[in-house]
C-alpha positions as CSV (number, residue, x, y, z in Angstrom):
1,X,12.0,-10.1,-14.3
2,X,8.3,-10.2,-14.9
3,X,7.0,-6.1,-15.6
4,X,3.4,-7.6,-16.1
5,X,1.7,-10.4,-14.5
6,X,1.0,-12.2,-18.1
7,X,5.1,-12.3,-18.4
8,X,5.0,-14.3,-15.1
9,X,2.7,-16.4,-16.1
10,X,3.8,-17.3,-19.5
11,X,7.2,-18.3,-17.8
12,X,5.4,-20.4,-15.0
13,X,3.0,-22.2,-17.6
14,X,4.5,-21.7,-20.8
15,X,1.4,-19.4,-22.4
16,X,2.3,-16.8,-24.3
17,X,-0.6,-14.5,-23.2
18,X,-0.5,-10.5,-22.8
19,X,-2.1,-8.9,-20.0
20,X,-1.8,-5.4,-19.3
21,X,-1.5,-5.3,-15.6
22,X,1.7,-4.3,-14.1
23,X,3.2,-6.7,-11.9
24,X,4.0,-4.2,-9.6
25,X,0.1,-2.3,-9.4
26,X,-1.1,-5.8,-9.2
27,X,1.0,-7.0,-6.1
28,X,0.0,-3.8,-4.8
29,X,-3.5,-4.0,-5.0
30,X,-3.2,-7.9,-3.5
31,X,-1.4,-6.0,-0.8
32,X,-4.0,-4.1,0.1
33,X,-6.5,-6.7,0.3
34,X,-4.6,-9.1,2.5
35,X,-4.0,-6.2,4.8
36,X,-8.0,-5.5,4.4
37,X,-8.7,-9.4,5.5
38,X,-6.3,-9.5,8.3
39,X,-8.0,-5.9,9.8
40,X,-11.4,-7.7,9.2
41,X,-10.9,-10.4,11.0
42,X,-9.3,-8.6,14.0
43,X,-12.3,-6.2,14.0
44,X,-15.0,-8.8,14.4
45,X,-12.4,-10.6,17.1
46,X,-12.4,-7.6,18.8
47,X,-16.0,-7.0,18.7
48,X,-17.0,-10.7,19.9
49,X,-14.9,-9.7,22.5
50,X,-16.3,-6.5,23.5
51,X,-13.1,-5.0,23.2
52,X,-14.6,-2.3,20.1
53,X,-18.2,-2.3,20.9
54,X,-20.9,-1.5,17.8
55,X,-21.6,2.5,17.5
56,X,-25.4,3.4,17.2
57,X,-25.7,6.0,14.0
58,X,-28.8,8.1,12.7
59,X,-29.6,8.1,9.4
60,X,-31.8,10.0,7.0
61,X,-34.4,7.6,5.6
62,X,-36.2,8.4,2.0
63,X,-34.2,11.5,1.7
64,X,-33.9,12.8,-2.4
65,X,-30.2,12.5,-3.2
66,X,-28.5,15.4,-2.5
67,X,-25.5,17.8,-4.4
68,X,-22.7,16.2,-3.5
69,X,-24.0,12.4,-3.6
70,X,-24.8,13.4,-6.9
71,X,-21.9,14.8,-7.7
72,X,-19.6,12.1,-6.6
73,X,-21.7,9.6,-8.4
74,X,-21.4,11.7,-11.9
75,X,-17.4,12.1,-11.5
76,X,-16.8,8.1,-10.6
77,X,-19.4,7.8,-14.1
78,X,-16.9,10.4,-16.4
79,X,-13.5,8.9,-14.9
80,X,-15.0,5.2,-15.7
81,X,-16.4,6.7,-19.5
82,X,-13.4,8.4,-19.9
83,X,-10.7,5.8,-18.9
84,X,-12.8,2.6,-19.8
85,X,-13.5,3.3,-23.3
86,X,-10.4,5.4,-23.8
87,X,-8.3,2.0,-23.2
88,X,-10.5,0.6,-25.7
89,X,-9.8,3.1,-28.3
90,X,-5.8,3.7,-27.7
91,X,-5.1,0.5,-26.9
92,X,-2.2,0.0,-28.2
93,X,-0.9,2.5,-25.7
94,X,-2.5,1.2,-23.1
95,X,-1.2,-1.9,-23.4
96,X,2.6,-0.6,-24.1
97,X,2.4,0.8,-20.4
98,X,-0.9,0.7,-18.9
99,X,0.5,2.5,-16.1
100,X,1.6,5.6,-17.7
101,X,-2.1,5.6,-20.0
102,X,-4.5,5.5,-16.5
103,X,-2.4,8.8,-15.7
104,X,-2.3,10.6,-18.4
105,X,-4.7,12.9,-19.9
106,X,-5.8,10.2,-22.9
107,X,-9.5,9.0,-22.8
108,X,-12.8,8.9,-24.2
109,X,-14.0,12.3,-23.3
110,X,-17.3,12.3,-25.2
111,X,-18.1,8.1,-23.0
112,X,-16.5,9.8,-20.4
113,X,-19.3,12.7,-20.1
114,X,-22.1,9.9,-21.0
115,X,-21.3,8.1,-18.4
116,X,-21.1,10.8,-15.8
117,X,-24.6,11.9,-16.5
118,X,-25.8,8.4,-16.4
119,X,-24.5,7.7,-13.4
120,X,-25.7,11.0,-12.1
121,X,-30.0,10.4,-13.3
122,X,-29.3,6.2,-11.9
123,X,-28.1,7.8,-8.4
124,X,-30.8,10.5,-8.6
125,X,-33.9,8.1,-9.5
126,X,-32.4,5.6,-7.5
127,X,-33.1,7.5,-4.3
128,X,-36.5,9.4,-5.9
129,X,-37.7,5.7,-6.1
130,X,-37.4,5.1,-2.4
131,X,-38.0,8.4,-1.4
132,X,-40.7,8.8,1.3
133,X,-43.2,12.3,1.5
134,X,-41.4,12.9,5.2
135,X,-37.8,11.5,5.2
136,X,-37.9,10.0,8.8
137,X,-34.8,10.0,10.8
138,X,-33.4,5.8,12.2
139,X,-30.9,4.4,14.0
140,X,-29.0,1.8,12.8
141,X,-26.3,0.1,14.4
142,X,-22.5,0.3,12.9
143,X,-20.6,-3.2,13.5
144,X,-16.5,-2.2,13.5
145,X,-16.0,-4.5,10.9
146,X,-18.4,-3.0,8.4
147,X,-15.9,0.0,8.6
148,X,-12.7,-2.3,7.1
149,X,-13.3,-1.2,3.1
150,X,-13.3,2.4,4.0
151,X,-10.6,2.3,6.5
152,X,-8.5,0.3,4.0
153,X,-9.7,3.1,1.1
154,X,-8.0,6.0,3.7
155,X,-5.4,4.2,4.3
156,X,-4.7,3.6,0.3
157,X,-5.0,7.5,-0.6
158,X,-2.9,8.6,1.7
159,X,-0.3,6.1,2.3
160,X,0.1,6.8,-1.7
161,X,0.1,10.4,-0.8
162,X,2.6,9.4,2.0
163,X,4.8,7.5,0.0
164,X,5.2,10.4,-2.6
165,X,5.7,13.0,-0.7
166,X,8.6,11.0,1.2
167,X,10.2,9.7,-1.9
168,X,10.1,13.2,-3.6
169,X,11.9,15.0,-0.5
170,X,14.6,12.0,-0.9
171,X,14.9,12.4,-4.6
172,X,14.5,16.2,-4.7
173,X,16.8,16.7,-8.1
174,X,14.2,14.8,-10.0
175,X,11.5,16.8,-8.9
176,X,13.7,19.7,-10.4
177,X,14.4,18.2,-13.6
178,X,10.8,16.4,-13.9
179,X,8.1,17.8,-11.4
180,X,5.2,16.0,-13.3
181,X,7.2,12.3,-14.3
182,X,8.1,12.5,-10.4
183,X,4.7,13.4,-9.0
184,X,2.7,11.1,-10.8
185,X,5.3,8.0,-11.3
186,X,4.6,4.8,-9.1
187,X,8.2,3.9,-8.9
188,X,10.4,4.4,-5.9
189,X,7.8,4.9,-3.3
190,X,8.5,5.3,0.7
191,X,7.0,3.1,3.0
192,X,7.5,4.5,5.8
193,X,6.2,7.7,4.0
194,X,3.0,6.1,3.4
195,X,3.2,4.4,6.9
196,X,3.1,7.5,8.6
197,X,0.6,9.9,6.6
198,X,-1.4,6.5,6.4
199,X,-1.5,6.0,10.3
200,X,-2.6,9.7,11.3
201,X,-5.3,9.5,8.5
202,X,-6.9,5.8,9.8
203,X,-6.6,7.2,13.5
204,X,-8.4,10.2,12.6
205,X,-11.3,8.0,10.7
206,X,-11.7,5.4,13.4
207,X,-12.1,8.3,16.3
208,X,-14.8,9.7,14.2
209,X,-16.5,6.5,14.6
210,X,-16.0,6.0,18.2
211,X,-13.2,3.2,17.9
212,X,-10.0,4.2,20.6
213,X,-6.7,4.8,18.8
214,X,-4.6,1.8,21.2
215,X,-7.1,-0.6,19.5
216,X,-7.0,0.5,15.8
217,X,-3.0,0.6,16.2
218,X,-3.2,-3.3,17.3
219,X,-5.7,-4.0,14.5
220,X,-3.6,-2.7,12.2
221,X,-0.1,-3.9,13.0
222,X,-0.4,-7.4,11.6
223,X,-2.4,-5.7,8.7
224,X,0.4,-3.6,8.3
225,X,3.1,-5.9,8.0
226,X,1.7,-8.5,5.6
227,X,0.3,-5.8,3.2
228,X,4.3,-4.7,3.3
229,X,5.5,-8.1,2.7
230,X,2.9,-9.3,-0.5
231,X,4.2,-5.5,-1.4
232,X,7.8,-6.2,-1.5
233,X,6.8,-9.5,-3.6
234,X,6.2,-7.1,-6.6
235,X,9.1,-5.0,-6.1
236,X,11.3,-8.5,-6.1
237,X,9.2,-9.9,-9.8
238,X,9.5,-6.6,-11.5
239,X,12.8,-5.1,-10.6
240,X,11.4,-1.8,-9.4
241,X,14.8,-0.6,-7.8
242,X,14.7,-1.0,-4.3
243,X,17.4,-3.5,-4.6
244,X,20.7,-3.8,-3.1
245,X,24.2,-2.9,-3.4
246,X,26.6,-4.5,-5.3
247,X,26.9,-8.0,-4.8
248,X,30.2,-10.3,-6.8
249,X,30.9,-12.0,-3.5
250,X,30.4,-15.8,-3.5
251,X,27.8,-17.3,-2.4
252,X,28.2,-18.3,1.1
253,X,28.1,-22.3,1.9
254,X,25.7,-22.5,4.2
255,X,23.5,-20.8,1.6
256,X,24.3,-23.6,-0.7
257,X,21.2,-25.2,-1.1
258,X,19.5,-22.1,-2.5
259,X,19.4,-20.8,-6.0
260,X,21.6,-18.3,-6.6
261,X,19.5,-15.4,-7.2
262,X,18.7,-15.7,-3.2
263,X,21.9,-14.0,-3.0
264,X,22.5,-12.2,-5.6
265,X,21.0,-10.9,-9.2
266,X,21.0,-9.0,-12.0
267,X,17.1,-8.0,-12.4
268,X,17.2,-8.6,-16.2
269,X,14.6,-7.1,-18.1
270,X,13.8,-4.6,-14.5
271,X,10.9,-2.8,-15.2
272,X,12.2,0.6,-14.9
273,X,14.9,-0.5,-17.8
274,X,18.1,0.4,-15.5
275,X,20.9,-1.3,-16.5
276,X,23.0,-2.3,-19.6
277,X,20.6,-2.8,-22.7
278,X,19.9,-6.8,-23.5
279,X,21.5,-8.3,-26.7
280,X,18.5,-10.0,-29.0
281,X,15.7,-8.0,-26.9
282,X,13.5,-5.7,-28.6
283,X,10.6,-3.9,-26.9
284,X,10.7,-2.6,-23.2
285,X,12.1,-3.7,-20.6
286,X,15.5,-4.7,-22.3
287,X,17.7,-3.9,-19.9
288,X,20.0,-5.6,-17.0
289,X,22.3,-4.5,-14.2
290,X,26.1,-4.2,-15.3
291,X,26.9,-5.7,-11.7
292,X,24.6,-8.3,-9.4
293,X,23.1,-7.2,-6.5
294,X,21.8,-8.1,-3.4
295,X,17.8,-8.9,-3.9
296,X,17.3,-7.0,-0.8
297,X,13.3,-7.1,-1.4
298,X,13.3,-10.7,-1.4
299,X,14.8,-10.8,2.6
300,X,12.5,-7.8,3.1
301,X,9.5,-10.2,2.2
302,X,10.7,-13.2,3.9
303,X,11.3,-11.0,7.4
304,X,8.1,-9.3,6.3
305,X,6.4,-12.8,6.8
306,X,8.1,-13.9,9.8
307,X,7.1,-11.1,11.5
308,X,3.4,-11.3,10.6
309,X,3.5,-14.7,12.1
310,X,5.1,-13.5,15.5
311,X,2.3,-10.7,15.4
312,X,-0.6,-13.1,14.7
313,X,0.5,-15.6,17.1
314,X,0.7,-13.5,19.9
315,X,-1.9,-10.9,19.4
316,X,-4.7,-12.8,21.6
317,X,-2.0,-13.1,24.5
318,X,-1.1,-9.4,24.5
319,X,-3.8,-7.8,27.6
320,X,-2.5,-4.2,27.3
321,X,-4.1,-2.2,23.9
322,X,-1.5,-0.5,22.1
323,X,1.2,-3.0,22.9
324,X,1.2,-5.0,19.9
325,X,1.4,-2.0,17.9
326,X,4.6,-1.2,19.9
327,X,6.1,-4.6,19.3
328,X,5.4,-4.3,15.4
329,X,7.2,-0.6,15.9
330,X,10.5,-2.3,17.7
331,X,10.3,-5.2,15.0
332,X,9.8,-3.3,11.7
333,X,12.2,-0.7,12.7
334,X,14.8,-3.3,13.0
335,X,14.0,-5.2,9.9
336,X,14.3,-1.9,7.9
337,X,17.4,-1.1,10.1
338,X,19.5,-4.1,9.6
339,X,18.2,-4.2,5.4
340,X,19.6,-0.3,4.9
341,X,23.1,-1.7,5.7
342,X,22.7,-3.2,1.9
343,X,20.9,-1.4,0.1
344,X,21.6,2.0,-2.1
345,X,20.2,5.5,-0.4
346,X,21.0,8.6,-0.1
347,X,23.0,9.4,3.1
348,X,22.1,12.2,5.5
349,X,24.3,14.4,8.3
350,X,23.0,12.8,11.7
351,X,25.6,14.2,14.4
352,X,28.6,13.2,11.9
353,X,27.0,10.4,11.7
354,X,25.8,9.2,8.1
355,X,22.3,7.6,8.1
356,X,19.6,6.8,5.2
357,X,16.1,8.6,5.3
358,X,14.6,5.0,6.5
359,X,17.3,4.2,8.9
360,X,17.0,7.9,10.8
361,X,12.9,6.6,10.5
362,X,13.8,3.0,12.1
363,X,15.4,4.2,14.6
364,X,12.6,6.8,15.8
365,X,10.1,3.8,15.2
366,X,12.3,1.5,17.1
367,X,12.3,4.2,20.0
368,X,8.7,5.2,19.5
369,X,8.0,1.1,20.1
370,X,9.7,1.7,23.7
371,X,7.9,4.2,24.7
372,X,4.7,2.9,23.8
373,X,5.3,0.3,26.6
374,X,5.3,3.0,28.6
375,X,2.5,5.5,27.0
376,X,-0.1,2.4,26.7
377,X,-0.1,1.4,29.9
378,X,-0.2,4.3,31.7
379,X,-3.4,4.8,29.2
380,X,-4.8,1.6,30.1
381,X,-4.3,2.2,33.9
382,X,-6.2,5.0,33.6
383,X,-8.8,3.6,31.7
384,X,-9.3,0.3,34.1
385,X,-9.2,2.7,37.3
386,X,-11.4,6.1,35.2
């Protein structure tokens, strides 16, 4: 497997170059952006269509900066001081596992209140150079699309929140044993954890700023699912555990013309080091399974992908708000449905029936898609005849 992005690319190109960003982080992050692109674009669509009309806002021109302004500005300064010059000075540990260094307590303290003051008097002369004698109150207007990075930023925070708070609940004995390795580890998070903490938070931004919660769902559907497939790519390159079950069967024929790790693998050197330790391999990430698997986030990125494409391809037939949304629902539910009959979870008492945390979730997403037929068009039938 590849832990950092360097180890993929020394084994694509033959380098031998050390980078320390996480495979994982890195995917992530790429994840977020595509998701960001694909909401862009459906904003502006939406807007050339008059679907989500711009919102007219009032600002306060040649105003002095004010408390919080300045005090936002002074603790983005220490947390860059801090961190940016702390991976300079330990960065040996940093590079042993960047991930672990960015949240711990280890930094430049002394850069890291520099910088927060400078940032602070740059933010505070900043605005006392444009400042006017009488601030004057203007309108501007707001075009949906100029909302994307913050919309993406909410959904971020608390889709991570989300995710945590899900995976904890599943993994409760950890928490017990390790309650600040658990918290503040990036391993093992929930989707559909961050999925819906994520989706109540970017529904509560875009009503602040006047956008209708059927539309933001359908702007976010096809967002949502190609953000979860690039995702899933990092989870298949570094071996983060959300693999499979046990997998010695033979690979079936008409699978033939694949490689063989399409069906199953051992996620040598897996980047949470779970496994049987490596002979001749010294350093981190020396470990492989004992048994192959099934590489359960490799189908989960290739049905991620189809899916986007059935999304995208339809989304300017779809006349209804809120039914694309729906159809993303009914689709992801059963993509996660039919994956958890493979993969390793813990199993919970349904009616004596034994279900996963994300199957129990697939199902109500599944149900919840149904019944948005319903709900959205009674909404729009309203709204067409208001």
């Amino acid at each position: 497997m590849f832990p950092r992005i360097s180890d993929l690319l020394n084994y694509l190109f033959g380098t031998n170059i050390n980078i320390p960003v996480q495979t994982y982080g890195f995917m992530m992050a790429l994840a977020f952006i595509s998701g960001g692109y694909i909401m862009f674009l459906e904003l502006r669509r939406k807007e050339k269509e008059g679907v989500i009309p711009p919102q007219k806002k009032k600002i306060l021109k040649g105003a002095p900066a004010g408390k919080m302004e300045l005090t936002w500005s002074a603790i983005f300064g220490f947390i860059l001081g801090w961190k940016g010059f702390g991976m300079i000075q330990y960065y040996s540990l940093f590079n042993a596992n960047p991930q672990d260094f960015i949240l711990s307590g280890q930094g430049n303290w002394l850069a890291g209140l520099l910088f927060g003051a400078l940032f602070a008097l740059l933010s505070y002369y900043g605005k006392k150079k444009r400042a006017l004698k009488n601030p004057i109150e203007e309108e501007v207007m707001v075009h949906p699309w100029q909302l994307t990075g913050t919309i993406v930023l909410v959904a971020a925070v608390f889709g991570i929140i989300g995710s945590k708070i899900f995976d904890t609940i599943e993994h409760i004995g950890d928490l017990s044993r390790d309650p600040l390795g658990t918290i503040f580890s990036f391993s093992g998070l929930s989707f559909y954890g961050g999925l819906i903490v994520a989706t109540f938070a970017v529904v509560w931004y875009a009503n602040r700023n006047m956008i209708r919660y059927p539309h933001i769902f359908d702007v976010t559907a096809p967002a949502l699912i190609l953000a979860y497939a690039v995702g899933r790519i990092g989870c298949q390159l570094s071996g983060d555990g959300c693999w499979g079950m046990i997998n010695i069967a033979l690979q079936p024929s008409w699978m033939s013309f694949l490689p063989s790790w399409t069906w199953t693998f051992s996620f040598p050197h897996n980047v949470i080091n779970e496994g049987l330790a490596l002979p001749q391999c010294s350093g981190n990430h020396c470990y492989v399974l004992p048994y192959p698997v099934y590489p359960t986030s490799l189908y989960e990125t290739l049905m991620g992908f189809i899916i986007f494409i059935i999304l995208w391809s339809i989304r300017k037939k779809i006349r209804i708000p809120g039914y694309l949304f729906s159809i993303y629902l009914i689709l992801n539910g059963i993509e996660r449905f039919l994956i958890e009959h493979i993969r390793i979870n813990k199993l919970y008492n349904v009616l004596g029936i034994y279900l996963t945390q994300a199957e129990i979730i697939a199902l109500i997403l599944i149900l919840l898609g149904g019944v948005g037929f319903v709900f959205f068009r009674k909404i729009n039938f309203r709204t067409e005849n208001a």
